[in-house]
C-alpha positions, 0 to 999 in steps of 0.5 A: 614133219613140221609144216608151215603156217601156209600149208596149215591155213589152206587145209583148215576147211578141209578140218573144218569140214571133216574132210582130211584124214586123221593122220592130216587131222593131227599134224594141223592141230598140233601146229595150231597147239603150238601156233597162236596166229593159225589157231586165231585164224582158224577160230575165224575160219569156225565162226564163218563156216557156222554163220553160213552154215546157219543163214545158207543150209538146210535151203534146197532148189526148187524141184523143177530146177532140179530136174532141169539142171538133170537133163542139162547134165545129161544132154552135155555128156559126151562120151568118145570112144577112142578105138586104137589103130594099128599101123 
């Protein structure tokens, strides 16, 4: 199935990012083979993820915030049990 630059340039994160299946894997790199424009693009796409990867990762909050987002986390936790009635 051939696929459109639009649907190869949506997934190429998900590529990137090692989050598509091999099957999805393959289709992309071989339109990207075959296509210069979306093999440009996701040269691109690279070279941003590993400059943000290089000035953003490895960074962590501070522990106490951490815990604070937790227990906002679990104080907006609704839970709704819905009992069916028969009439």
């Amino acid at each position: 199935m051939e696929m459109d630059c639009t649907a190869v340039l949506a997934d190429v994160w998900l590529m990137l990012d090692g989050e598509c299946d091999e099957a999805t894997r393959t289709r992309l790199q071989e339109h990207m083979d075959h296509c210069s424009p979306c093999i440009e693009a996701y040269g691109i796409e690279e070279k941003i993820k590993g400059l943000l990867n290089r000035k953003c990762g490895g960074e962590h909050a501070p522990e106490g915030l951490r815990e604070r987002l937790k227990v906002e986390i679990h104080r907006c936790i609704t839970v709704t049990r819905v009992e069916s009635t028969e009439g």
